[in-house]
TORKOL-390089 format. One record per residue: residue in three letters; x, y, z of N, C-alpha, C in turn; chain; residue number from 1. Coordinates in steps of 0.2 Angstrom, whole numbers. Layout:
N
residu:ALA&n.east:X&n.north:Y&n.up:Z&ca.east:X&ca.north:Y&ca.up:Z&c.east:X&c.north:Y&c.up:Z&chaine:A&num:NUM
...
//
This chain:
138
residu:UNK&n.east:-193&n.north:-76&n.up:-4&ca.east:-188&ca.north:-72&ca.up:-8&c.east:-191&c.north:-65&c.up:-9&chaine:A&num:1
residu:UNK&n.east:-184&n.north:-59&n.up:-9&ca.east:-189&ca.north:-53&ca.up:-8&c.east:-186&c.north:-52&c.up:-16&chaine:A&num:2
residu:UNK&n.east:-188&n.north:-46&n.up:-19&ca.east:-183&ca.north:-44&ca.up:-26&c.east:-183&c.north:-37&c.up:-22&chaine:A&num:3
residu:UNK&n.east:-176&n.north:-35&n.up:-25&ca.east:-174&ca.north:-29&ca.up:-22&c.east:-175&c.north:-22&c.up:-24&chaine:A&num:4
residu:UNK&n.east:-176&n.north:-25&n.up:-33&ca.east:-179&ca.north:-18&ca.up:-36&c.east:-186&c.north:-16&c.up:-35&chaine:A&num:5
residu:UNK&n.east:-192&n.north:-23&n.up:-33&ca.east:-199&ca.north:-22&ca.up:-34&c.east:-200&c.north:-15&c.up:-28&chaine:A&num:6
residu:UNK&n.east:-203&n.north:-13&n.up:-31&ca.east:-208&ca.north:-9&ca.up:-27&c.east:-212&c.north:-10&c.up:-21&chaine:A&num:7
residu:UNK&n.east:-215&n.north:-14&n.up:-22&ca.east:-222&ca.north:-19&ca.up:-19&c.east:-217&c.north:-22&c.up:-13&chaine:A&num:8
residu:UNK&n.east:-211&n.north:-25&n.up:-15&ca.east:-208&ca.north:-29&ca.up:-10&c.east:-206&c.north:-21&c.up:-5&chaine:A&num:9
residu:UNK&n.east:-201&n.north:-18&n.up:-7&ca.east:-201&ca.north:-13&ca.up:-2&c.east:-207&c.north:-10&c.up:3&chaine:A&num:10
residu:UNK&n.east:-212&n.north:-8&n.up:-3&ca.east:-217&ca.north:-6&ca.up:2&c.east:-220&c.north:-11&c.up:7&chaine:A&num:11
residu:UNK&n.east:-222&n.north:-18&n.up:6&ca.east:-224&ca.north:-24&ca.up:12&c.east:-220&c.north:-25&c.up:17&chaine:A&num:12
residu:UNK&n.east:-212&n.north:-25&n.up:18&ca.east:-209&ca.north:-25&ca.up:22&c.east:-206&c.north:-19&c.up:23&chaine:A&num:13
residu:UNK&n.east:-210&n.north:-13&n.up:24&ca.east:-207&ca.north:-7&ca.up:27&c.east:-204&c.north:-3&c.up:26&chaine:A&num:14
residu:UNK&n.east:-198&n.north:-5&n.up:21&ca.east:-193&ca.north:-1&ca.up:17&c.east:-195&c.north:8&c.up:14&chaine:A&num:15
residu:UNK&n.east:-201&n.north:5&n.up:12&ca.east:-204&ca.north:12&ca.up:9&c.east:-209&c.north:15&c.up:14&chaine:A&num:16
residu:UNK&n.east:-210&n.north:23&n.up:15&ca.east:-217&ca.north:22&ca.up:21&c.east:-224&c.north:20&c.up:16&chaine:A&num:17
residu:UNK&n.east:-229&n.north:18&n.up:20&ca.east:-236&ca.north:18&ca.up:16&c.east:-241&c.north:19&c.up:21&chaine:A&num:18
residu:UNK&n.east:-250&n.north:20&n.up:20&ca.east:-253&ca.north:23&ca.up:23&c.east:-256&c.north:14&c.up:25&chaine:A&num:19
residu:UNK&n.east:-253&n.north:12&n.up:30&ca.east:-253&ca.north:3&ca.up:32&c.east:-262&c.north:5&c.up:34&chaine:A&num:20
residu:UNK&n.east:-267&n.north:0&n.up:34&ca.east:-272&ca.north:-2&ca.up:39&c.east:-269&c.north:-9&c.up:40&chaine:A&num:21
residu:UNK&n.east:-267&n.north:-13&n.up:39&ca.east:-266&ca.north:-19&ca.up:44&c.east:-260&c.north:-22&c.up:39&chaine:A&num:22
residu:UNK&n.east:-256&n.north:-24&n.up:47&ca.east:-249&ca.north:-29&ca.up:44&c.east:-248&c.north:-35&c.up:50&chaine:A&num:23
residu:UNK&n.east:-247&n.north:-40&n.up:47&ca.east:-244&ca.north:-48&ca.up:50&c.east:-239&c.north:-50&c.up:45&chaine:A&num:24
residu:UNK&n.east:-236&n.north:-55&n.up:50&ca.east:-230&ca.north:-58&ca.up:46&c.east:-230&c.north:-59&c.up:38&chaine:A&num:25
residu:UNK&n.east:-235&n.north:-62&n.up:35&ca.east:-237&ca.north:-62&ca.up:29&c.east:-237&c.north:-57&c.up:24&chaine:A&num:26
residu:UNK&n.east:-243&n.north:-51&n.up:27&ca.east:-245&ca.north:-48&ca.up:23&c.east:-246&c.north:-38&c.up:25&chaine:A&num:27
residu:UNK&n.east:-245&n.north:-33&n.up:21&ca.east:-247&ca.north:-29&ca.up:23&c.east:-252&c.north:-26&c.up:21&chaine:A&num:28
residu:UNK&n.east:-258&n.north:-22&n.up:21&ca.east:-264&ca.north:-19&ca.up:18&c.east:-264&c.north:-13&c.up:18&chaine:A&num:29
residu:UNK&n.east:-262&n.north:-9&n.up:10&ca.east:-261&ca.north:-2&ca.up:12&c.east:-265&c.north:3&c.up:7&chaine:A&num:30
residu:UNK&n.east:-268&n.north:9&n.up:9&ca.east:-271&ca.north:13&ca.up:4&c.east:-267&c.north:14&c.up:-3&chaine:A&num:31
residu:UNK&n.east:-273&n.north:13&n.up:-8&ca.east:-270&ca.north:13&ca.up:-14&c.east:-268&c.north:21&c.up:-14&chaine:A&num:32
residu:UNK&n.east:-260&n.north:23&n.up:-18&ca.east:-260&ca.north:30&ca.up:-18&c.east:-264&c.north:35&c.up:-27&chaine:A&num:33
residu:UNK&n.east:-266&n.north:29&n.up:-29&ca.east:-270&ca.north:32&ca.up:-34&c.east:-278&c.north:28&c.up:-34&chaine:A&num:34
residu:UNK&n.east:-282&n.north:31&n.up:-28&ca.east:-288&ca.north:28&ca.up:-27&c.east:-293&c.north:27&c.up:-30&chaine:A&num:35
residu:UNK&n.east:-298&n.north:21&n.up:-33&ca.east:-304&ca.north:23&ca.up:-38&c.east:-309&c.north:24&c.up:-33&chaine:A&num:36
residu:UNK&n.east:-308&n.north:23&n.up:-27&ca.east:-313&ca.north:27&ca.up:-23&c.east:-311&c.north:26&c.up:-14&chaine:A&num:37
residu:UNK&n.east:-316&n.north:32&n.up:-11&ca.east:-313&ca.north:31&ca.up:-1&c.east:-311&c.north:25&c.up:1&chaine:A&num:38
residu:UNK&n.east:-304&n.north:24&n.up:3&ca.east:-303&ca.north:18&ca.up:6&c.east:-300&c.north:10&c.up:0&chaine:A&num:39
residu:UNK&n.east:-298&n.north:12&n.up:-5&ca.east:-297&ca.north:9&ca.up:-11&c.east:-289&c.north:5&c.up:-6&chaine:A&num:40
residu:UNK&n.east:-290&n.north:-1&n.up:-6&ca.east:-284&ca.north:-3&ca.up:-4&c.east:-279&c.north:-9&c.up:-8&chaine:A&num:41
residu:UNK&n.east:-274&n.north:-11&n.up:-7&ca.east:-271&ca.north:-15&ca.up:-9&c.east:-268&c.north:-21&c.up:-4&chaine:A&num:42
residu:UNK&n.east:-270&n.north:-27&n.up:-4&ca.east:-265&ca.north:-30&ca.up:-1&c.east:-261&c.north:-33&c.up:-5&chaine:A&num:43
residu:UNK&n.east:-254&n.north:-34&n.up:-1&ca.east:-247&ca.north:-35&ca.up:-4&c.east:-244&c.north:-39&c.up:1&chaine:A&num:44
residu:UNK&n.east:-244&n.north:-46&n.up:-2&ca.east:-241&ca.north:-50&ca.up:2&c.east:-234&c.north:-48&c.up:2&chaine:A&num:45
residu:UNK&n.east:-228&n.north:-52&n.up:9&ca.east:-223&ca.north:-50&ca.up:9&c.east:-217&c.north:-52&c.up:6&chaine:A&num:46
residu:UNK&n.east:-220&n.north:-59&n.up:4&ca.east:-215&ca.north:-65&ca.up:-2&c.east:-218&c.north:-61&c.up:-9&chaine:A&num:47
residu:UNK&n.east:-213&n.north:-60&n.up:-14&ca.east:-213&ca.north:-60&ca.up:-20&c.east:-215&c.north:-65&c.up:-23&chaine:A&num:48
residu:UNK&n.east:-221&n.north:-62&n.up:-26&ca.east:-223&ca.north:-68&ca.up:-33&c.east:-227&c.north:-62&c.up:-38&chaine:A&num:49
residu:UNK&n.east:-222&n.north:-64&n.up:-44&ca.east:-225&ca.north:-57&ca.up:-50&c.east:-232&c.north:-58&c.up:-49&chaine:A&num:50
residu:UNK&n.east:-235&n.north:-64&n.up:-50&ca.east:-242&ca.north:-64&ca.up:-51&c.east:-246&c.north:-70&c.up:-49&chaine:A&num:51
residu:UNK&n.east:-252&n.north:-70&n.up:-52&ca.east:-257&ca.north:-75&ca.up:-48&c.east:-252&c.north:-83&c.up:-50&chaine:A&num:52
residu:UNK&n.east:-251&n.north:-83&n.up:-55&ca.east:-249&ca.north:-90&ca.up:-57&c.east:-243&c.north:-91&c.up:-54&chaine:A&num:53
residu:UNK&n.east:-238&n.north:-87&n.up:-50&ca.east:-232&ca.north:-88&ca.up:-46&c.east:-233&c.north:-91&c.up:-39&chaine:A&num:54
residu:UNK&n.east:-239&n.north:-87&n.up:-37&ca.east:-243&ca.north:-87&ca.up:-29&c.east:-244&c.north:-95&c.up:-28&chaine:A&num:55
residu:UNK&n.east:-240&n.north:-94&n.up:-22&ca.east:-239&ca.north:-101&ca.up:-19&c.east:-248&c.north:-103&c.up:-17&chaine:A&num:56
residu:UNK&n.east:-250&n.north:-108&n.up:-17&ca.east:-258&ca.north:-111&ca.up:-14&c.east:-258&c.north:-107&c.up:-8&chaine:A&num:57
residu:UNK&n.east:-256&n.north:-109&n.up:-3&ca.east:-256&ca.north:-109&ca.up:5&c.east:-256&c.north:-98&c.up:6&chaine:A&num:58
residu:UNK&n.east:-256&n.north:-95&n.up:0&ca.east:-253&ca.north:-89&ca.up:0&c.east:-262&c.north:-85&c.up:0&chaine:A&num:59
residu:UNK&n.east:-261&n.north:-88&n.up:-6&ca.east:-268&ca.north:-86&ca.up:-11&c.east:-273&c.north:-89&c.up:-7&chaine:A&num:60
residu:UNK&n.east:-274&n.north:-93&n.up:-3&ca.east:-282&ca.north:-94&ca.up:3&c.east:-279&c.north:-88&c.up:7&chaine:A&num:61
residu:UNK&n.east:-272&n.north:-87&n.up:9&ca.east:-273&ca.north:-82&ca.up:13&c.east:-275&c.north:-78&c.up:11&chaine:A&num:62
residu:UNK&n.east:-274&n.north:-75&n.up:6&ca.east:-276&ca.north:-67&ca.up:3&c.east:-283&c.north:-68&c.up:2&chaine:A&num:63
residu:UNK&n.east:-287&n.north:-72&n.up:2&ca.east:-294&ca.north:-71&ca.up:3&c.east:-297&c.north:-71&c.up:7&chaine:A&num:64
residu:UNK&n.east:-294&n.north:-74&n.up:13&ca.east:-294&ca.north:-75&ca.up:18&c.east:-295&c.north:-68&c.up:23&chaine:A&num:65
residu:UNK&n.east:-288&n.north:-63&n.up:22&ca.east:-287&ca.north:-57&ca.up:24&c.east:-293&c.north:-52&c.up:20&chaine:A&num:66
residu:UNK&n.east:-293&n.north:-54&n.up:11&ca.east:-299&ca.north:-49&ca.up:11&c.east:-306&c.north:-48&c.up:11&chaine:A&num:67
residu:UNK&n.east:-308&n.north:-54&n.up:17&ca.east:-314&ca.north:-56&ca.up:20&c.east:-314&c.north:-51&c.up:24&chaine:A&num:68
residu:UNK&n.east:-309&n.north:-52&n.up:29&ca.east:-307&ca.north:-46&ca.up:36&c.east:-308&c.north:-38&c.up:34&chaine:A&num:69
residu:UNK&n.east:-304&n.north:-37&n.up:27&ca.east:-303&ca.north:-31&ca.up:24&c.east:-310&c.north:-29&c.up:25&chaine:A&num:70
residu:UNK&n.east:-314&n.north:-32&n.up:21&ca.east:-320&ca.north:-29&ca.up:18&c.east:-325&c.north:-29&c.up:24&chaine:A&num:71
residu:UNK&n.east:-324&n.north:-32&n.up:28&ca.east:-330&ca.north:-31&ca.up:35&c.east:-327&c.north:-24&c.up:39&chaine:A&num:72
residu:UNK&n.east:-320&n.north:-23&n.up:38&ca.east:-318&ca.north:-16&ca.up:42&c.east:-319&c.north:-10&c.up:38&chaine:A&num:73
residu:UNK&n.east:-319&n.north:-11&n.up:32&ca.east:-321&ca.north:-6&ca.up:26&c.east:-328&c.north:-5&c.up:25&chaine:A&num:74
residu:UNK&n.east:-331&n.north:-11&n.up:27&ca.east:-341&ca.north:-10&ca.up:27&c.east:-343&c.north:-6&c.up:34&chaine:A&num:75
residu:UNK&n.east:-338&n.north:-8&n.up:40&ca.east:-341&ca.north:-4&ca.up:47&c.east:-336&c.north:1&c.up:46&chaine:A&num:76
residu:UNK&n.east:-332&n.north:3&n.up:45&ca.east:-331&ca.north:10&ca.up:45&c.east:-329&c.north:14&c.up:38&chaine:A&num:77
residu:UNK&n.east:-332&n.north:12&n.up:35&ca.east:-334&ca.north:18&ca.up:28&c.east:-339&c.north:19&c.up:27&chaine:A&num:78
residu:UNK&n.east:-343&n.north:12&n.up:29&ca.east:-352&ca.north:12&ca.up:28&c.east:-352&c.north:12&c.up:19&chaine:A&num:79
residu:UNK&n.east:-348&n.north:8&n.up:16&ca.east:-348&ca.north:7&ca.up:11&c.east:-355&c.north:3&c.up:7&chaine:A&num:80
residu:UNK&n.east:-356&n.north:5&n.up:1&ca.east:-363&ca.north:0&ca.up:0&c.east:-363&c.north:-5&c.up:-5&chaine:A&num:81
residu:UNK&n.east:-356&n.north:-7&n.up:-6&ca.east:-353&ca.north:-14&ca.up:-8&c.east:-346&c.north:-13&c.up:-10&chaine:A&num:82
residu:UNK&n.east:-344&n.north:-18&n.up:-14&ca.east:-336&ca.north:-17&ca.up:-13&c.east:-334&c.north:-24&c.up:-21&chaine:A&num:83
residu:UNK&n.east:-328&n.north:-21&n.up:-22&ca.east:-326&ca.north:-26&ca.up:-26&c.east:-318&c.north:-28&c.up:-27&chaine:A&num:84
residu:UNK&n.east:-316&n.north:-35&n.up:-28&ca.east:-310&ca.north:-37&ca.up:-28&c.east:-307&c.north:-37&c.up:-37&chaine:A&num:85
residu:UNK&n.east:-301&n.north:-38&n.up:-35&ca.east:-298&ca.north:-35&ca.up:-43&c.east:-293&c.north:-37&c.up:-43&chaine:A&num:86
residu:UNK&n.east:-289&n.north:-41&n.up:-47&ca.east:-284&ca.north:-45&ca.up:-46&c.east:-281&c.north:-45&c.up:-54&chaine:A&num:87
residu:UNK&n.east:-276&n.north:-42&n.up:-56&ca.east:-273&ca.north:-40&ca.up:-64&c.east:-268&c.north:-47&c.up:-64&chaine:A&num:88
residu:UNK&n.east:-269&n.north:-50&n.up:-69&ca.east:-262&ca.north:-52&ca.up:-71&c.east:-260&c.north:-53&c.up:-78&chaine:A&num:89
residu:UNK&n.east:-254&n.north:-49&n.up:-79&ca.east:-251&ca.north:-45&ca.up:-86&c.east:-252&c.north:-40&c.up:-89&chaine:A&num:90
residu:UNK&n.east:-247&n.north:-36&n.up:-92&ca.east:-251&ca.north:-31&ca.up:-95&c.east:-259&c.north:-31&c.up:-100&chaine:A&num:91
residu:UNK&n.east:-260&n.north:-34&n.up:-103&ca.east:-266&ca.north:-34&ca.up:-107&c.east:-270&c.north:-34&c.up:-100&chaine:A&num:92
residu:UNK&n.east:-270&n.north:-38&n.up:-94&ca.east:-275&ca.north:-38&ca.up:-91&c.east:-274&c.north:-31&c.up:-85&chaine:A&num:93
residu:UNK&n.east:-269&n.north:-27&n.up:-86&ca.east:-270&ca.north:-20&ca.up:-81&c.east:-264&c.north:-21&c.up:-79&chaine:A&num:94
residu:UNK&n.east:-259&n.north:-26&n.up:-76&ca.east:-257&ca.north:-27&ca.up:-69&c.east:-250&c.north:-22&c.up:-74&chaine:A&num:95
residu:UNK&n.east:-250&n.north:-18&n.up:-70&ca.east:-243&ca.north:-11&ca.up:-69&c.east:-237&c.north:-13&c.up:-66&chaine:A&num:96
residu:UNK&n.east:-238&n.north:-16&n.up:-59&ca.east:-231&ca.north:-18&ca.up:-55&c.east:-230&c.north:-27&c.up:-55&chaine:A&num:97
residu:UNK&n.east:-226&n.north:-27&n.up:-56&ca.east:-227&ca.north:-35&ca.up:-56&c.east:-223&c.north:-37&c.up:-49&chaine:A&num:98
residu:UNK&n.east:-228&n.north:-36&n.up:-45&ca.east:-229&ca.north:-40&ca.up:-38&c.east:-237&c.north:-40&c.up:-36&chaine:A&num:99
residu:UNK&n.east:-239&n.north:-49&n.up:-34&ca.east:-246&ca.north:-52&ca.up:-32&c.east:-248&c.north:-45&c.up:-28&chaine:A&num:100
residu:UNK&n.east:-254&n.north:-42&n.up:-30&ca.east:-258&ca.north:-39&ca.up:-26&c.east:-265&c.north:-41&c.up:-28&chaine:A&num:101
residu:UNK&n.east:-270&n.north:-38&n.up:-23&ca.east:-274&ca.north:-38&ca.up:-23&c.east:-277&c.north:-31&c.up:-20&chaine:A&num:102
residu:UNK&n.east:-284&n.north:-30&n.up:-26&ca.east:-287&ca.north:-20&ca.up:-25&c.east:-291&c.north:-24&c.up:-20&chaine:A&num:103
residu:UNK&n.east:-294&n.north:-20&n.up:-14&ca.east:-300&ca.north:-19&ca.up:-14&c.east:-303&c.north:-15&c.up:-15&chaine:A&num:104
residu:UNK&n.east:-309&n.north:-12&n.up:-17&ca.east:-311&ca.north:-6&ca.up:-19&c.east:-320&c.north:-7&c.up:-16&chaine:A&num:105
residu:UNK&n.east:-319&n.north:-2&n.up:-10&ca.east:-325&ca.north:0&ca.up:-6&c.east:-330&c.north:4&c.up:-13&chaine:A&num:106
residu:UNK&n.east:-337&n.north:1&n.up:-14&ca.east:-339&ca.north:6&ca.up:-17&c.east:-347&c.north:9&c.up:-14&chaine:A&num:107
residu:UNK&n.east:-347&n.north:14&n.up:-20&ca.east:-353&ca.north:19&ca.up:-13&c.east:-358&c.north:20&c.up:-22&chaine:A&num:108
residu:UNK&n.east:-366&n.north:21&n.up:-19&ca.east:-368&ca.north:23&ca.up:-22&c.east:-367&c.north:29&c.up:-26&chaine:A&num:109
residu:UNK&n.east:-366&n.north:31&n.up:-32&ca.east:-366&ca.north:35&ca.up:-39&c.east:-357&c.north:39&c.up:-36&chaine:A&num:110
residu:UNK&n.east:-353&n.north:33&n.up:-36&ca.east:-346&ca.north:34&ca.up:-35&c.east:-342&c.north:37&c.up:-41&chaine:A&num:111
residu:UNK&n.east:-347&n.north:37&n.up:-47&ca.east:-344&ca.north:37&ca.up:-52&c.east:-339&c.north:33&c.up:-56&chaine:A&num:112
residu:UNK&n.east:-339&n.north:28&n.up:-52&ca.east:-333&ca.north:23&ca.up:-55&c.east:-337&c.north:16&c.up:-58&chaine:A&num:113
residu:UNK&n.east:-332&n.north:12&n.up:-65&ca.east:-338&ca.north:9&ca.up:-70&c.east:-332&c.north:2&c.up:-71&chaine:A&num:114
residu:UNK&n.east:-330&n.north:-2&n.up:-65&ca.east:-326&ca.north:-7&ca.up:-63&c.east:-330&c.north:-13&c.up:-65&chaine:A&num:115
residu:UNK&n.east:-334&n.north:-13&n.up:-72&ca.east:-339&ca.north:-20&ca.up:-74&c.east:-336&c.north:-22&c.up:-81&chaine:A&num:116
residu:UNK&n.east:-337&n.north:-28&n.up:-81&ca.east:-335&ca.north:-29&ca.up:-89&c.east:-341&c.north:-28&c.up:-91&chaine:A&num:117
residu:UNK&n.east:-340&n.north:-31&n.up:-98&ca.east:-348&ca.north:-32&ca.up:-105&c.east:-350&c.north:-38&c.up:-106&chaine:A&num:118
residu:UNK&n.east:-357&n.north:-40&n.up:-102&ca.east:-358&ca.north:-47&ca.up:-104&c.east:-358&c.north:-48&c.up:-110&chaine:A&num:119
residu:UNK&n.east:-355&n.north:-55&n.up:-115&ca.east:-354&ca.north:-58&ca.up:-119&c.east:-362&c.north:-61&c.up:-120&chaine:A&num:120
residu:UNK&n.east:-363&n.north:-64&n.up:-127&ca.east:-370&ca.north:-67&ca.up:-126&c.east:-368&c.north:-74&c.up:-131&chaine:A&num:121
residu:UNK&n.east:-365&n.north:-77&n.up:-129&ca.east:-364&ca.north:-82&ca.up:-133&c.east:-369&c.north:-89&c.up:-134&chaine:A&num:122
residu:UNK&n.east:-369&n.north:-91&n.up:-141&ca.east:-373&ca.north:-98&ca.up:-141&c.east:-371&c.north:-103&c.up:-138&chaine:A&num:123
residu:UNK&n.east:-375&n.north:-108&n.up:-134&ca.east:-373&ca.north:-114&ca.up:-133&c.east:-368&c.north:-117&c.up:-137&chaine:A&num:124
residu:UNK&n.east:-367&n.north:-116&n.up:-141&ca.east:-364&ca.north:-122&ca.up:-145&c.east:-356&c.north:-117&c.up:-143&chaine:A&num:125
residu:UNK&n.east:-357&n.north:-111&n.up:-144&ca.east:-349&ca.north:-105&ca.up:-144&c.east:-346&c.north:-110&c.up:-134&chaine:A&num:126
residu:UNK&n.east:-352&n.north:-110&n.up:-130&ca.east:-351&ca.north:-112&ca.up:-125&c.east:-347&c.north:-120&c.up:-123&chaine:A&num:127
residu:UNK&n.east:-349&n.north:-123&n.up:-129&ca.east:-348&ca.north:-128&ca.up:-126&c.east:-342&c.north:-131&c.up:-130&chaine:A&num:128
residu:UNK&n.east:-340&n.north:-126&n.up:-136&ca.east:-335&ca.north:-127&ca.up:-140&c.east:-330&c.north:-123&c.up:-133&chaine:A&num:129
residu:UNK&n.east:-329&n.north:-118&n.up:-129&ca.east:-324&ca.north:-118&ca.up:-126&c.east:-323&c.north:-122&c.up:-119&chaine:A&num:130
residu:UNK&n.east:-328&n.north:-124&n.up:-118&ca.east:-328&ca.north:-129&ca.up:-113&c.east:-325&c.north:-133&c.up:-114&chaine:A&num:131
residu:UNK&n.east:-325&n.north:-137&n.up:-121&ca.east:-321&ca.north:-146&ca.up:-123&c.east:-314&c.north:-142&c.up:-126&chaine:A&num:132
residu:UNK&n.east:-313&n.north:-134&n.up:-127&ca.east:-307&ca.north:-133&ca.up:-126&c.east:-301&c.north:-134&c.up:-120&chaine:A&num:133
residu:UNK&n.east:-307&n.north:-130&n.up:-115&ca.east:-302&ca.north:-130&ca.up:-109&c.east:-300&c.north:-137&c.up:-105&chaine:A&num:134
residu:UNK&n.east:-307&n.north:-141&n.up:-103&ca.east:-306&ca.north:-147&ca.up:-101&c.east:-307&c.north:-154&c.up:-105&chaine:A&num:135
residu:UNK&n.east:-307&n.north:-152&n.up:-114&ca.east:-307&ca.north:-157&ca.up:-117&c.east:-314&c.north:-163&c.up:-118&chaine:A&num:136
residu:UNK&n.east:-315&n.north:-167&n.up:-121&ca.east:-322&ca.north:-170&ca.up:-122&c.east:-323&c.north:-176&c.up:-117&chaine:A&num:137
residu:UNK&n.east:-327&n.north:-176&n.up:-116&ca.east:-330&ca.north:-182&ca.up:-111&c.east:-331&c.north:-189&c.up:-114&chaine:A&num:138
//
C-alpha cells in the first residue's frame, strides 16, 4: 500500500527526487536533507507503515538487515568513528513524518552532536516493580 499524500512514500518510490545511496525493490536509502552530521541517512521502506508498530515482521529484519550494509559503506568511505541507529515512533518520541524510517547517523570524533539519553538510576525494587508490570509475576 502506497498513501498518496505521505511524503516518505513519494520520495521511496521516485515520485520526488532525493540524494539515493542505495535502492532495491523494498527499500530506498537517502541522505537526510536536515543532517546531524556527513552522510546522516534515512532508510525508507517502499510499503507504507506510519510506524514501528505497523511494520510488517519480515519488513523490520529487513531494515536491519540493510542497516548493517549501510553502516559498513558509511564506516569505509566516510571513515566514520562510530554510528548510530534512531528509530522515532510518535510525536512525544520525535517521529515528524508518519512513514517507518530509520536515521542512520555516521558519527565522528567532537561532531558536536549530543544523540544519548540520561541514565536513570533506579532501585531494584523501582526495576522489578516494572518488570512484573510489563510481563506480569511469575
Amino acid at each position: 500500500m502506497k498513501m498518496d499524500d505521505c511524503i516518505f512514500c513519494k520520495i521511496a518510490n521516485g515520485q520526488i527526487p532525493s540524494k539515493t545511496l542505495y535502492e532495491d525493490e523494498r527499500f530506498r536509502v537517502i541522505l537526510d536533507l536536515g543532517p546531524a552530521t556527513k552522510g546522516h541517512a534515512l532508510i525508507l521502506p517502499k510499503e507504507h507503515s506510519a510506524n514501528l508498530y505497523e511494520l510488517p515482521d519480515d519488513t523490520a529484519g529487513a531494515v536491519m538487515q540493510l542497516a548493517k550494509k549501510m553502516a559498513y559503506m558509511l564506516r569505509e568511505k566516510l571513515h566514520c568513528d562510530g554510528l548510530n541507529l534512531m528509530q522515532n515512533n510518535g510525536a512525544t518520541a520525535g517521529q515528524t513524518v508518519e512513514h517507518f524510517h530509520l536515521h542512520i547517523i555516521p558519527r565522528y570524533l567532537d561532531d558536536g552532536q549530543n544523540i544519548n539519553f540520561v541514565h536513570g538510576e533506579p532501585s531494584q525494587e523501582e526495576l522489578e516493580a516494572v518488570r512484573s508490570e510489563i510481563v506480569g509475576n511469575d
